[in-house]
Jmol script that loads the backbone (N, CA, C; Angstrom):
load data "model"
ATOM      1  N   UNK A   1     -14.855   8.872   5.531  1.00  0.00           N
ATOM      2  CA  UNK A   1     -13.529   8.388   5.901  1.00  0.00           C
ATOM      3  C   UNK A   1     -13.626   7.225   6.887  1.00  0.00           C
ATOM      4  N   UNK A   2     -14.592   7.238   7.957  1.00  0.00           N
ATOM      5  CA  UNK A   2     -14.968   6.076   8.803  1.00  0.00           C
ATOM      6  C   UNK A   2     -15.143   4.645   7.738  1.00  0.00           C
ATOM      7  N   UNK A   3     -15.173   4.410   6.728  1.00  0.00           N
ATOM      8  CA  UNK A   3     -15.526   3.331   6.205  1.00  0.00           C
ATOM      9  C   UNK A   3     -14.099   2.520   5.925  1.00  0.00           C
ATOM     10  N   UNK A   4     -12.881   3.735   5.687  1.00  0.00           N
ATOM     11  CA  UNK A   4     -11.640   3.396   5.925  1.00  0.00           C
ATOM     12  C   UNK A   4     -10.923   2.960   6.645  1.00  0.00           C
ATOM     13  N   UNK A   5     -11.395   2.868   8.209  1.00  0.00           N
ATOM     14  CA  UNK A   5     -11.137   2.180   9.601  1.00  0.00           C
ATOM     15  C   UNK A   5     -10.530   1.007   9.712  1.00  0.00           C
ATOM     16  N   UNK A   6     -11.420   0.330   8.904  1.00  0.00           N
ATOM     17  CA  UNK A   6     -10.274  -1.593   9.275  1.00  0.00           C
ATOM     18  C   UNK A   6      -9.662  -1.434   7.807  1.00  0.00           C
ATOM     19  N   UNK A   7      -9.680  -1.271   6.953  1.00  0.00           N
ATOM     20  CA  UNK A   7      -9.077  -1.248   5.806  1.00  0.00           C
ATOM     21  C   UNK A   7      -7.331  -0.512   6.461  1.00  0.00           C
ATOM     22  N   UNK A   8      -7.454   0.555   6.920  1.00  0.00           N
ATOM     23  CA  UNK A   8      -6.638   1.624   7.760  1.00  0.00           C
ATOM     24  C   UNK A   8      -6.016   0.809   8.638  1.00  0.00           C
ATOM     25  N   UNK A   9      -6.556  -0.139   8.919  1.00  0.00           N
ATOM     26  CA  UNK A   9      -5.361  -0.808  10.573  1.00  0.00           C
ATOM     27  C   UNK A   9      -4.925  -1.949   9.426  1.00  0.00           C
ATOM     28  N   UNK A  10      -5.274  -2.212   8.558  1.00  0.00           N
ATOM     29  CA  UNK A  10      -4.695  -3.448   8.088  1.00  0.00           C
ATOM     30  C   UNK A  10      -3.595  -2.811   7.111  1.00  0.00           C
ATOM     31  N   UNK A  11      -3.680  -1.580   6.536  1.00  0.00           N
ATOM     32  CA  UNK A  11      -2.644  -0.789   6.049  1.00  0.00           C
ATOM     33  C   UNK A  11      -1.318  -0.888   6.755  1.00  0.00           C
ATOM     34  N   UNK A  12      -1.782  -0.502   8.085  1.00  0.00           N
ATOM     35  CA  UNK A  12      -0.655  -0.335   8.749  1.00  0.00           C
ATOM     36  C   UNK A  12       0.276  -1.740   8.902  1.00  0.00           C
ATOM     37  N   UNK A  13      -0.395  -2.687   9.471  1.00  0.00           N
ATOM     38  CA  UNK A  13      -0.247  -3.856   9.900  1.00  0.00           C
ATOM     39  C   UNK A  13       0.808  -3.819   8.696  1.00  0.00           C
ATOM     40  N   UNK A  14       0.670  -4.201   7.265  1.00  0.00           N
ATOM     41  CA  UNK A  14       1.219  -3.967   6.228  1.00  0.00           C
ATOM     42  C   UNK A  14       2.864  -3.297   6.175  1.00  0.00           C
ATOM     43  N   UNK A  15       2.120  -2.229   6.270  1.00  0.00           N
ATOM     44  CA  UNK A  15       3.130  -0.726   6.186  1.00  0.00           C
ATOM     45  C   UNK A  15       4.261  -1.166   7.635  1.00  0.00           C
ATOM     46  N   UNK A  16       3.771  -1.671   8.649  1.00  0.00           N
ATOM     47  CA  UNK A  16       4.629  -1.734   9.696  1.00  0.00           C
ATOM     48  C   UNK A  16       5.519  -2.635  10.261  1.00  0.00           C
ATOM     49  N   UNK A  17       4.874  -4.023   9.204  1.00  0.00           N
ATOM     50  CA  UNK A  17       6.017  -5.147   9.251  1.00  0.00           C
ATOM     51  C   UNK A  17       6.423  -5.729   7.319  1.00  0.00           C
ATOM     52  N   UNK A  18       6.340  -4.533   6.492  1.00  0.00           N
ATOM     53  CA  UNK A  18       7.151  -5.000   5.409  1.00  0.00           C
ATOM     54  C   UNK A  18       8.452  -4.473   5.577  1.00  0.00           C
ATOM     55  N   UNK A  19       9.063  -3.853   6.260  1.00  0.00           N
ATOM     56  CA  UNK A  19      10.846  -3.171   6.075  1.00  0.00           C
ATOM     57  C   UNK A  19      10.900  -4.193   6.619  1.00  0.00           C
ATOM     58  N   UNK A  20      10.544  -5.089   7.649  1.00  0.00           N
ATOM     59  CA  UNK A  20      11.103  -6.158   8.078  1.00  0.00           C
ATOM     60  C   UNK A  20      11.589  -7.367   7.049  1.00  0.00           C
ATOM     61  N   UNK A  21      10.815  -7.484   6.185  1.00  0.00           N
ATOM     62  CA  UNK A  21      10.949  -8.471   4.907  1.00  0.00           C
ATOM     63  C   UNK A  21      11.998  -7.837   3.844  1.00  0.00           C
ATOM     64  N   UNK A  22      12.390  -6.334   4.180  1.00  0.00           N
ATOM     65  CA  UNK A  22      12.793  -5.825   2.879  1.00  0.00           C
ATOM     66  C   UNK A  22      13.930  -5.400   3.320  1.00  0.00           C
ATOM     67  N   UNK A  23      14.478  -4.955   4.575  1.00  0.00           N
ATOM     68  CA  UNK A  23      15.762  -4.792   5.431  1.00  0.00           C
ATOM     69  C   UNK A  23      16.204  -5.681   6.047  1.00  0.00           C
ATOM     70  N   UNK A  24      15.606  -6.839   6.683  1.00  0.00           N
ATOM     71  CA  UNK A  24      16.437  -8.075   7.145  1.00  0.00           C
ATOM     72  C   UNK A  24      16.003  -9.189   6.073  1.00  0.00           C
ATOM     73  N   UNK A  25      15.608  -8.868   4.646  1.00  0.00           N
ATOM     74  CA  UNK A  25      15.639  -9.659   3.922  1.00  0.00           C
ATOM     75  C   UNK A  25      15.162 -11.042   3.744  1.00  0.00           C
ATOM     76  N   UNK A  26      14.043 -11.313   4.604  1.00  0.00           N
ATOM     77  CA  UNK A  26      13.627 -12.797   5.362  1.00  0.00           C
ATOM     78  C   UNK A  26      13.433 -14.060   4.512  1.00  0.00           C
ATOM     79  N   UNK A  27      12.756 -13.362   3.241  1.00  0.00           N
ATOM     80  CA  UNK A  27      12.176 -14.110   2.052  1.00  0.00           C
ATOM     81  C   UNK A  27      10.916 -15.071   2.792  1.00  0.00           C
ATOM     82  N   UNK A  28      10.015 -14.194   3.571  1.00  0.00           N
ATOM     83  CA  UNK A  28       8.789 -14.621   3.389  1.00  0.00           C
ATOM     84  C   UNK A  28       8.000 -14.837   2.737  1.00  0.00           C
ATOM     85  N   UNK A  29       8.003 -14.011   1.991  1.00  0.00           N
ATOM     86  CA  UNK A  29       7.084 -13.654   0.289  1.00  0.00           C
ATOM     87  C   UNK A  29       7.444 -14.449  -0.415  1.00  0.00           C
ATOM     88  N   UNK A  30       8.981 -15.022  -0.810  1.00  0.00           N
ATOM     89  CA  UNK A  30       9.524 -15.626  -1.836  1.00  0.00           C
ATOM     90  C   UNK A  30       8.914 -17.192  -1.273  1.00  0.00           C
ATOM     91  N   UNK A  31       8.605 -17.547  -0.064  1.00  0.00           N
ATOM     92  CA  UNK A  31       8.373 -19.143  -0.199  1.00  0.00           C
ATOM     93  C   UNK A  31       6.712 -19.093  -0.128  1.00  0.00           C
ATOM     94  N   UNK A  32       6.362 -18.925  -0.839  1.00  0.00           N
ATOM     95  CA  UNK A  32       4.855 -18.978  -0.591  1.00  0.00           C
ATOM     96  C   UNK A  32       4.169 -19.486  -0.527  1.00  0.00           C
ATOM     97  N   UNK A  33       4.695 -20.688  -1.211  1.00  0.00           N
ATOM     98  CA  UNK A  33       3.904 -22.499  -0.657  1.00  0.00           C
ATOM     99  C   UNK A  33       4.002 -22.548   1.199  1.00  0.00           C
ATOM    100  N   UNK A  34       4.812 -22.053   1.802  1.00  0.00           N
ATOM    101  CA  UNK A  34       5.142 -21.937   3.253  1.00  0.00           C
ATOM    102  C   UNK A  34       4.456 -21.238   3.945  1.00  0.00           C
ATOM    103  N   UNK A  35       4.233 -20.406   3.169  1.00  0.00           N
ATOM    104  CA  UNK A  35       3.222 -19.031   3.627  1.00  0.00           C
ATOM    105  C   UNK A  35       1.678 -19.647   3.697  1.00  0.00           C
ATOM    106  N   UNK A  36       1.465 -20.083   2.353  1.00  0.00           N
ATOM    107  CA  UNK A  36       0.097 -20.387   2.604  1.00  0.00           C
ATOM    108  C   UNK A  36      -0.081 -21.362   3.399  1.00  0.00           C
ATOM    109  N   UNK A  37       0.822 -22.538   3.673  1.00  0.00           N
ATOM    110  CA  UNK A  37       0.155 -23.571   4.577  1.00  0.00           C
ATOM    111  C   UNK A  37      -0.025 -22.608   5.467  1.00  0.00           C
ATOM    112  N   UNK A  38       0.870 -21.732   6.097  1.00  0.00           N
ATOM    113  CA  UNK A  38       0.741 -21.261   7.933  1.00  0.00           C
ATOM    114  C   UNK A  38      -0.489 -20.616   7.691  1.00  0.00           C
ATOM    115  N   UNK A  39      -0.938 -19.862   6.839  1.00  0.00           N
ATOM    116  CA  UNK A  39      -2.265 -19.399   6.939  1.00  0.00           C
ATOM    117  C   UNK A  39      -3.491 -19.869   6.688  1.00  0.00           C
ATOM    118  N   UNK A  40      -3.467 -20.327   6.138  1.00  0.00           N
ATOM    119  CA  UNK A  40      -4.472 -22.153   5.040  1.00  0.00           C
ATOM    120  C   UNK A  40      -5.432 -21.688   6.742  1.00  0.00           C
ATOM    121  N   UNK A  41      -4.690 -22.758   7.383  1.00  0.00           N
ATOM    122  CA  UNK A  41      -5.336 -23.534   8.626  1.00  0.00           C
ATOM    123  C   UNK A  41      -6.051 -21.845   9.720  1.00  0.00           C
ATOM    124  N   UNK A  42      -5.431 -20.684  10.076  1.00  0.00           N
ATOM    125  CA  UNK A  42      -5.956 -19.807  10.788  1.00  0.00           C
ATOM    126  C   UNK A  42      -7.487 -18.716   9.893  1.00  0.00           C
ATOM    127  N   UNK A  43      -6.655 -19.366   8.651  1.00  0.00           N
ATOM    128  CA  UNK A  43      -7.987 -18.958   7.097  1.00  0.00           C
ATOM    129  C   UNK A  43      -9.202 -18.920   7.601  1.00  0.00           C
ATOM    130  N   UNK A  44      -9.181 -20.752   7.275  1.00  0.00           N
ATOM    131  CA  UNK A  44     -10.298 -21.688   7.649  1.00  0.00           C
ATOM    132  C   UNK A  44     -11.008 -21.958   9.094  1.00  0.00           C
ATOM    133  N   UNK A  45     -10.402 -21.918  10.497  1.00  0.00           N
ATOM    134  CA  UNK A  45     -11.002 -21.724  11.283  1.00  0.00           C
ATOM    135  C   UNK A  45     -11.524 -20.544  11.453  1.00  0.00           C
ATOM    136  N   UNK A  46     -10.996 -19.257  11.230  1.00  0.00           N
ATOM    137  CA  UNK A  46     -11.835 -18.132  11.819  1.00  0.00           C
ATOM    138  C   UNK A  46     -12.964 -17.807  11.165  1.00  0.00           C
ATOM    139  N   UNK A  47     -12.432 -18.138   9.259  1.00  0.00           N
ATOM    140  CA  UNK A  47     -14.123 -17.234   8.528  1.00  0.00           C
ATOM    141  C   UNK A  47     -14.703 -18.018   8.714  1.00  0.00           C
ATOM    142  N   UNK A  48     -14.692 -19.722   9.234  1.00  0.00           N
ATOM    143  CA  UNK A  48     -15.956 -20.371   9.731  1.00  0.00           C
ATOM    144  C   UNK A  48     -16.447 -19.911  11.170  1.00  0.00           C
ATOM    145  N   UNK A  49     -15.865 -19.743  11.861  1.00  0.00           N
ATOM    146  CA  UNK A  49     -16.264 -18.972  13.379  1.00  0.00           C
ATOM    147  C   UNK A  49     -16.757 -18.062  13.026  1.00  0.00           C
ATOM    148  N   UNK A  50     -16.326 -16.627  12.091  1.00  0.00           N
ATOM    149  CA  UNK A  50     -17.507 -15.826  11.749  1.00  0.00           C
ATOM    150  C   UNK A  50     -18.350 -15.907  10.948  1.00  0.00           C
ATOM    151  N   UNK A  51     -18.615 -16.859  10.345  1.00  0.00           N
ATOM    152  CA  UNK A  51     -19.522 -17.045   9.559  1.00  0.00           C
ATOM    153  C   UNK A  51     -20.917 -17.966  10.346  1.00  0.00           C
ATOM    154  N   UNK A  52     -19.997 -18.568  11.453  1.00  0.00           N
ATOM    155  CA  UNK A  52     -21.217 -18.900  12.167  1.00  0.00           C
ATOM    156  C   UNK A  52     -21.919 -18.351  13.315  1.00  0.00           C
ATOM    157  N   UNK A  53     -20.977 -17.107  13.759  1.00  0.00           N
ATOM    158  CA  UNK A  53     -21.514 -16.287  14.608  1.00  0.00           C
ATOM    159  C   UNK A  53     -22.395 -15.254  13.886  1.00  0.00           C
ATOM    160  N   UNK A  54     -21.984 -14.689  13.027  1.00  0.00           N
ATOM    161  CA  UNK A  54     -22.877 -14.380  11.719  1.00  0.00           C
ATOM    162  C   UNK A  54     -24.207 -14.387  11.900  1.00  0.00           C
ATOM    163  N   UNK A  55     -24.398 -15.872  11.215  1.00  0.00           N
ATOM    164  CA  UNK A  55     -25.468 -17.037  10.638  1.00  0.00           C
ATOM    165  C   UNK A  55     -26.314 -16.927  12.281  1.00  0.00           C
ATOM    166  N   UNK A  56     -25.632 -17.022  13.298  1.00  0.00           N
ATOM    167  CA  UNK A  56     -26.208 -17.259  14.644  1.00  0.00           C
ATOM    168  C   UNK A  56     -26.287 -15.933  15.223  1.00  0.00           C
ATOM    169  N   UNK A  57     -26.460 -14.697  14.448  1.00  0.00           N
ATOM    170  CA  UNK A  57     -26.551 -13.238  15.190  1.00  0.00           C
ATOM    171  C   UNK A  57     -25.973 -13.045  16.280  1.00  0.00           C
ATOM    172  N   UNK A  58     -24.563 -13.862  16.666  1.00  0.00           N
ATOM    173  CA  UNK A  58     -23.749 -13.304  17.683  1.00  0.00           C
ATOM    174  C   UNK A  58     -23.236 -11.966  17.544  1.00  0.00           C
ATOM    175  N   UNK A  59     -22.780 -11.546  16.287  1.00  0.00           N
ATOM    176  CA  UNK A  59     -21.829 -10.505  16.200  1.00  0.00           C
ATOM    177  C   UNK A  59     -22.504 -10.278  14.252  1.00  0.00           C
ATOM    178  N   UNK A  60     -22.084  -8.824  14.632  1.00  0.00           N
ATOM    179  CA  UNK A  60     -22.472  -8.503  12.976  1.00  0.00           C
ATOM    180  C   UNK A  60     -21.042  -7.659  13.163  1.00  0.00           C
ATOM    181  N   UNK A  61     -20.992  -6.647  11.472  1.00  0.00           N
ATOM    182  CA  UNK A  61     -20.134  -6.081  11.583  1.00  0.00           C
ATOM    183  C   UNK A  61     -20.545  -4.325  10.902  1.00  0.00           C
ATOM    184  N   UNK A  62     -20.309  -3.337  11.252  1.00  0.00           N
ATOM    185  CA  UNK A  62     -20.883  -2.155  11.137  1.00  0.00           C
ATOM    186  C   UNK A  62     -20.459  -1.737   9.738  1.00  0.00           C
ATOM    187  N   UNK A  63     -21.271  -1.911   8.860  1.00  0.00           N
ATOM    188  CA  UNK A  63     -21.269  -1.639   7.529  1.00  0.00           C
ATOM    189  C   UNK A  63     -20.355   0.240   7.201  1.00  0.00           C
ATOM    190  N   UNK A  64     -20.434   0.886   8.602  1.00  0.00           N
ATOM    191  CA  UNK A  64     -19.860   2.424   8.396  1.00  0.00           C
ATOM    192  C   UNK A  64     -18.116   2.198   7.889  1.00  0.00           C
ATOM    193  N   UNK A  65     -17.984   0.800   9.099  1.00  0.00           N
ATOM    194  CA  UNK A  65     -16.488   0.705   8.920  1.00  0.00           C
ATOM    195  C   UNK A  65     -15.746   0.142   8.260  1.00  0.00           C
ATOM    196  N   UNK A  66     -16.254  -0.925   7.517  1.00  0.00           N
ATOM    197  CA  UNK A  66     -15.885  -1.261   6.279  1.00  0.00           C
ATOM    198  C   UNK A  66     -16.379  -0.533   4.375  1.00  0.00           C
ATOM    199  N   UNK A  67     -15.873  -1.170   3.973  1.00  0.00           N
ATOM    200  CA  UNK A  67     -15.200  -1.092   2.587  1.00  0.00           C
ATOM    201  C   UNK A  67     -16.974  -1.442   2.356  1.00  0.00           C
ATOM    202  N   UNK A  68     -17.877  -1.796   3.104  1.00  0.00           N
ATOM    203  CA  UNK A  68     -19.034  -1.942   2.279  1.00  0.00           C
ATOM    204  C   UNK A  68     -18.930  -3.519   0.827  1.00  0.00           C
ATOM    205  N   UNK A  69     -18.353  -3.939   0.918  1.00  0.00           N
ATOM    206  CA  UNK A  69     -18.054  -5.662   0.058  1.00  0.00           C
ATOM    207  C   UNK A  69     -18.407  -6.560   0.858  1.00  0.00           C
ATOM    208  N   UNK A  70     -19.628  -7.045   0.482  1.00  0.00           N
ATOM    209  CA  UNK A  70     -19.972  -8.952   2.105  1.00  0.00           C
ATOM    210  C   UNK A  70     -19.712  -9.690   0.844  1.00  0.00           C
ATOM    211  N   UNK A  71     -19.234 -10.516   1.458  1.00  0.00           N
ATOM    212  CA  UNK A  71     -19.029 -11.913   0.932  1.00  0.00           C
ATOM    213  C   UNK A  71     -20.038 -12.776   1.285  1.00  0.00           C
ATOM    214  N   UNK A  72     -20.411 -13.815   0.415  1.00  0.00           N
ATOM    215  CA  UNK A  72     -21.282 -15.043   0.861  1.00  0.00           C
ATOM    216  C   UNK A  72     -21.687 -15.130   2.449  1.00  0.00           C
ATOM    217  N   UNK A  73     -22.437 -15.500   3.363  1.00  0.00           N
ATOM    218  CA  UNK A  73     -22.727 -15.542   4.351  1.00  0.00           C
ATOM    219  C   UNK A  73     -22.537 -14.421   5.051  1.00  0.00           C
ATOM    220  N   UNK A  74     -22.359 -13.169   4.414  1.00  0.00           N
ATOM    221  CA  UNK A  74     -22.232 -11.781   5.305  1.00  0.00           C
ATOM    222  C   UNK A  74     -20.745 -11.481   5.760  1.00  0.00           C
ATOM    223  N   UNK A  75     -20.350 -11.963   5.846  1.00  0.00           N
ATOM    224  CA  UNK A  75     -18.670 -11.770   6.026  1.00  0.00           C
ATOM    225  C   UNK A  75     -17.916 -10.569   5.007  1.00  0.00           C
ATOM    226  N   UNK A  76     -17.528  -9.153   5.599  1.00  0.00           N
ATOM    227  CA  UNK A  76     -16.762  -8.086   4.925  1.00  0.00           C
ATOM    228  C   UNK A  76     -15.738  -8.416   4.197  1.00  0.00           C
ATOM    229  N   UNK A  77     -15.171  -8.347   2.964  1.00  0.00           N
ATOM    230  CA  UNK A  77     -14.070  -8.642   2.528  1.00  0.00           C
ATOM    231  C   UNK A  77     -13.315  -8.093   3.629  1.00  0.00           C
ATOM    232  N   UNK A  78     -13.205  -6.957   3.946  1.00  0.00           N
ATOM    233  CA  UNK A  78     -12.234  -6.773   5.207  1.00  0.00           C
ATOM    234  C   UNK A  78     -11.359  -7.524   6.489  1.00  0.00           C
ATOM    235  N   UNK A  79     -12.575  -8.357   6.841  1.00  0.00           N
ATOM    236  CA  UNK A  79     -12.444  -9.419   7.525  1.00  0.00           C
ATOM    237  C   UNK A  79     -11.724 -10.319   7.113  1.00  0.00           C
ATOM    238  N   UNK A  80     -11.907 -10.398   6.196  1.00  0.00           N
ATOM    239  CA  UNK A  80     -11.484 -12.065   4.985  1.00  0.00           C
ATOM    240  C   UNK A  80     -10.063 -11.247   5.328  1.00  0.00           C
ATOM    241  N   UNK A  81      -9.611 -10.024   4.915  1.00  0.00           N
ATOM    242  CA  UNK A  81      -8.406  -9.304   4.738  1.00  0.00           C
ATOM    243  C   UNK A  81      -7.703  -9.768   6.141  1.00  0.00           C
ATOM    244  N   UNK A  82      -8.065  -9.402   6.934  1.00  0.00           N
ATOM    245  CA  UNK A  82      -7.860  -9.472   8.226  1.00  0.00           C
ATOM    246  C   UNK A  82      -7.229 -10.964   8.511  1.00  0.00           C
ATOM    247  N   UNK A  83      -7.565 -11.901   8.023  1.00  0.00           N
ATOM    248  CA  UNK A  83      -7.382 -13.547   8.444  1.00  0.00           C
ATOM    249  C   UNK A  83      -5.926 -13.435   7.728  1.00  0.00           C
ATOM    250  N   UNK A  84      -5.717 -12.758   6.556  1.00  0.00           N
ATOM    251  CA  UNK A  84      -4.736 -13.093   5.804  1.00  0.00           C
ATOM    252  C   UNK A  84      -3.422 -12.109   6.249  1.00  0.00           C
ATOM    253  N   UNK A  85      -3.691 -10.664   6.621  1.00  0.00           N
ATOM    254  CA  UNK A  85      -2.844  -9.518   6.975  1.00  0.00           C
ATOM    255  C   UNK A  85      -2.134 -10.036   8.127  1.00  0.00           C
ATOM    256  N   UNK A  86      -3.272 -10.004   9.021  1.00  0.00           N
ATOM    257  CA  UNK A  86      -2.469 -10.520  10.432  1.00  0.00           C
ATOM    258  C   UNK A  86      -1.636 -11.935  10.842  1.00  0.00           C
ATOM    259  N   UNK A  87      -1.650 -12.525  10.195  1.00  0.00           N
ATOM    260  CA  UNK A  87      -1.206 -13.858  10.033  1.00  0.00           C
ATOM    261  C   UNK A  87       0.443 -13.702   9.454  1.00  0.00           C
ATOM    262  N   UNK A  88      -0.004 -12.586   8.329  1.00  0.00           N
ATOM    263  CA  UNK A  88       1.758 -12.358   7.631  1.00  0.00           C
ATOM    264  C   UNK A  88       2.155 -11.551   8.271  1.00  0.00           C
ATOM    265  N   UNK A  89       1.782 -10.488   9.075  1.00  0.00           N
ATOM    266  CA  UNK A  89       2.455  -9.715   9.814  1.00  0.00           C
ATOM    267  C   UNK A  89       3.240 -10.979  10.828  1.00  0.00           C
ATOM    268  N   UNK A  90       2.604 -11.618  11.650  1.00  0.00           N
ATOM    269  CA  UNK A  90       2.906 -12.277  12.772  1.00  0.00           C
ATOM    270  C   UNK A  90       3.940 -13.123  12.336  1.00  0.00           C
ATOM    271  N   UNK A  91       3.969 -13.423  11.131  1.00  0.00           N
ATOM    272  CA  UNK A  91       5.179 -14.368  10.575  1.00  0.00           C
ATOM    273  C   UNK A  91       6.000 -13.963  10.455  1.00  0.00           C
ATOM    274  N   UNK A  92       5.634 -12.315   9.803  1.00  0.00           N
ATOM    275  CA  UNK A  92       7.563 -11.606   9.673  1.00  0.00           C
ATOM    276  C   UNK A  92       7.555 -10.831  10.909  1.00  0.00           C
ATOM    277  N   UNK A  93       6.954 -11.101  12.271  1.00  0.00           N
ATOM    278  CA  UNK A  93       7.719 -10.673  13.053  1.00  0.00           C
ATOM    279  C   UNK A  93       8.701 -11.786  13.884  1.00  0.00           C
ATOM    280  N   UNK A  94       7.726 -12.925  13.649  1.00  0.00           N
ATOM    281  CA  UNK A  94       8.548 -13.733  14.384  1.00  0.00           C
ATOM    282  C   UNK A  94       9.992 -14.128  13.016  1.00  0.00           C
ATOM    283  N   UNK A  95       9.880 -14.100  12.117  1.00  0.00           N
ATOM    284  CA  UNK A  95      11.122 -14.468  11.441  1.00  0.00           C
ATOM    285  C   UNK A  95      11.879 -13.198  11.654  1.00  0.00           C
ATOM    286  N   UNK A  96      11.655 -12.392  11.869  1.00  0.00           N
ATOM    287  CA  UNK A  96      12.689 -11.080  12.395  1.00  0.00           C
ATOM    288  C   UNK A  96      13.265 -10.797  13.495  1.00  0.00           C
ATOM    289  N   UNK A  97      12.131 -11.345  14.442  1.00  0.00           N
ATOM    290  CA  UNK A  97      13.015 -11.837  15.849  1.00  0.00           C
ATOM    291  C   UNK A  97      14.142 -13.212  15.277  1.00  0.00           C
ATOM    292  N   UNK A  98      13.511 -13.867  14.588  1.00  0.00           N
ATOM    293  CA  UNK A  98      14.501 -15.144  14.799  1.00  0.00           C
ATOM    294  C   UNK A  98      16.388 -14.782  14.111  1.00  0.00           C
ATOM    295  N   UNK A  99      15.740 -13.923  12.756  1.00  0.00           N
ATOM    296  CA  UNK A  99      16.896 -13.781  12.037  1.00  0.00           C
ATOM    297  C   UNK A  99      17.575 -12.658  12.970  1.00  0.00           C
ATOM    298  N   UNK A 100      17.357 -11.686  13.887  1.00  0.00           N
ATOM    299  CA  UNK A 100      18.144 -10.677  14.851  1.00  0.00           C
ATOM    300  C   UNK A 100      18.755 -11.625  15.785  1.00  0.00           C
ATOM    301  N   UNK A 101      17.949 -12.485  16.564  1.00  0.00           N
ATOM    302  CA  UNK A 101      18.390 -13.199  17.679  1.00  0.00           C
ATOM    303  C   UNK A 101      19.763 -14.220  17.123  1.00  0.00           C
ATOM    304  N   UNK A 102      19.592 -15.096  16.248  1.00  0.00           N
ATOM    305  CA  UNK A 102      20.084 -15.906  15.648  1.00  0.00           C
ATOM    306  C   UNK A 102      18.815 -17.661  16.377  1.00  0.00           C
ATOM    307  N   UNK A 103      17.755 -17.164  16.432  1.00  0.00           N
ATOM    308  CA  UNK A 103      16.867 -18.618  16.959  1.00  0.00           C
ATOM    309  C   UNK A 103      16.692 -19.204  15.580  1.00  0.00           C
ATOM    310  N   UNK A 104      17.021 -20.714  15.998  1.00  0.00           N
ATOM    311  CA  UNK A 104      16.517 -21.571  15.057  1.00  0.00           C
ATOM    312  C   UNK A 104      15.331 -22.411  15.199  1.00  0.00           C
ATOM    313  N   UNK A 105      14.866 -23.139  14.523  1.00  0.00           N
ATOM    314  CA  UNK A 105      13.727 -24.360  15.109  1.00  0.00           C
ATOM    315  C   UNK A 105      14.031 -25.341  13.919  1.00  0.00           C
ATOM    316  N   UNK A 106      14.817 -25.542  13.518  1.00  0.00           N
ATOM    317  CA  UNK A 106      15.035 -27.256  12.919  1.00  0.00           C
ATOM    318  C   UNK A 106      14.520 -26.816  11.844  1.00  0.00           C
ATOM    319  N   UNK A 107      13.964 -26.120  11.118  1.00  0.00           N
ATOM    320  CA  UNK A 107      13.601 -26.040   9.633  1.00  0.00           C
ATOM    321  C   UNK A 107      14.337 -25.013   8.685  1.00  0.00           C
ATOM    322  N   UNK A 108      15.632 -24.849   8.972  1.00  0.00           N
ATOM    323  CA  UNK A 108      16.264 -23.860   8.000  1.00  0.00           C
ATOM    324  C   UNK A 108      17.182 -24.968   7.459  1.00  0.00           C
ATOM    325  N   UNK A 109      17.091 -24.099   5.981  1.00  0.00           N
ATOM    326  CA  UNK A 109      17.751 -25.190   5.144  1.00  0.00           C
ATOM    327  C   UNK A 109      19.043 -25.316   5.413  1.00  0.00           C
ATOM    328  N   UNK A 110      19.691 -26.523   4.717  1.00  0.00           N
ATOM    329  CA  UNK A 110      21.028 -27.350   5.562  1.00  0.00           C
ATOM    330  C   UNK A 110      22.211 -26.035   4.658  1.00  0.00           C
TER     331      UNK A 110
END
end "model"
wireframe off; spacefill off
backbone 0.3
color backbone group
């Protein structure tokens, strides 16, 4: 069951900010060209940071707690999961604060 661990927090992550998309209705999911730029860029810097801490035996990652899947340069699919989970969580929380509060920032359509 330990191998379920980060797989398990990224569940949640999941599980704990989709009613947000599905009760305040945000349509995060639906623009997904939008989606991917915001993540594109946090993608690409981190699996290169771990891939070079990696490569440079700064940090490994404990094969008990993952899903057991490396990707190219040693990197857990988990991880890879991780760049992408937390990124959409953080988006529909802040679009859920924005749509409760009523905050804008200049990019909602006219």
């Amino acid at each position: 069951m330990r191998h379920l661990a980060y797989v398990g927090m990224l569940a949640f992550c999941v599980v704990g900010t989709l009613p947000l998309e599905l009760v305040l209705r945000l349509g995060v999911y639906r623009r997904v060209r939008r989606l991917a730029l915001t993540i594109a860029p946090v993608l690409a810097v981190f699996v290169a940071w771990d891939l070079y801490a990696i490569a440079s035996d700064h940090w490994q990652f404990d094969p008990a707690q993952t899903l057991g899947v490396v990707l190219p340069g040693g990197l857990p699919l988990d991880e890879l999961a991780f760049f992408v989970v937390v990124p959409i969580a953080a988006v529909l929380t802040l679009e859920a604060v924005r749509a409760v509060r009523g905050w804008s920032i200049g990019d909602e359509p006219s």
